[in-house]
N, C-alpha and C positions, 0 to 999 in steps of 0.2 A: 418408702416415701422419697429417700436423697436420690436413689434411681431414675425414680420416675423426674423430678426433677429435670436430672441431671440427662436424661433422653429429650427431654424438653426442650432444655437450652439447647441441645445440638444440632436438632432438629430445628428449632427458630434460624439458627446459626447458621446453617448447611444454606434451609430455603435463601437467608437474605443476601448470603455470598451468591447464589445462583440467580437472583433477581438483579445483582448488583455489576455482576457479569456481563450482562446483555444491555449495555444502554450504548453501544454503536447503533448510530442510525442506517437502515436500511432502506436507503434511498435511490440508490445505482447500483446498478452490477460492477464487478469490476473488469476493465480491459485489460486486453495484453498490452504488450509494448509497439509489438506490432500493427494491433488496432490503431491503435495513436497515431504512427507512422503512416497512418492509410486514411486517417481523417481528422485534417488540421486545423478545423473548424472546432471540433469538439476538444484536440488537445490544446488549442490556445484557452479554451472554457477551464479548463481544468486547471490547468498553470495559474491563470486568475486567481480561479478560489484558491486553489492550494497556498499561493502568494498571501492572500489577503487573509488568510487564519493558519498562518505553519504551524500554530501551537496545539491545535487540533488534529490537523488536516495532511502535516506533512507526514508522515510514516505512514496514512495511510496505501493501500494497494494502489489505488488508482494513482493519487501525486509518485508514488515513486517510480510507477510504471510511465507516466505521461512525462517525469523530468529525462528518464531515461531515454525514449523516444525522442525527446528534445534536445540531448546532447548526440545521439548518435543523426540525428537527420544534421545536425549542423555542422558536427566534425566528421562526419561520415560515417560509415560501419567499419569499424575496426578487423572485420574479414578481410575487407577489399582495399587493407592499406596496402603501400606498395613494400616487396616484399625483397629485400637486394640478391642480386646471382651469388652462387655460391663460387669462391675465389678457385682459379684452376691456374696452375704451376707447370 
């Protein structure tokens, strides 16, 4: 009897942690960074919300990928900084 029980509660236990798991909204796909960088109509959408709910919203894929895009389109791509000659003697 304490067995069965005790399969019982696990089992209750297991399902409500895996129901309790899944309550991110799946609403959008996520972009790259590069997306972002290619359509600024949608990253300024994004900044918005992300802005208006950080408590939510900011760790998600999409705001980190769209802040990121937004710092490299303003301060440029950090590939293409300038890069100084190497000193010769």
């Amino acid at each position: 009897m304490m067995k069965k029980n005790v399969l019982i509660f696990a089992t209750l236990g297991t399902l409500s942690f895996l129901v309790g798991c899944n309550d991110e909204k799946i609403s959008e796909p996520t972009q790259t960074v590069d997306w972002y960088k290619s359509h600024h109509a949608e990253l300024k959408d994004v900044l918005a919300k992300c802005k208006n709910n950080p408590g939510e919203l900011a760790a998600t894929p999409n705001c980190v990928n769209a802040k990121l895009a937004d710092k490299q389109l303003s301060m440029g791509d950090s590939n293409k900084a300038i890069k100084p000659k190497p000193l010769t003697f």
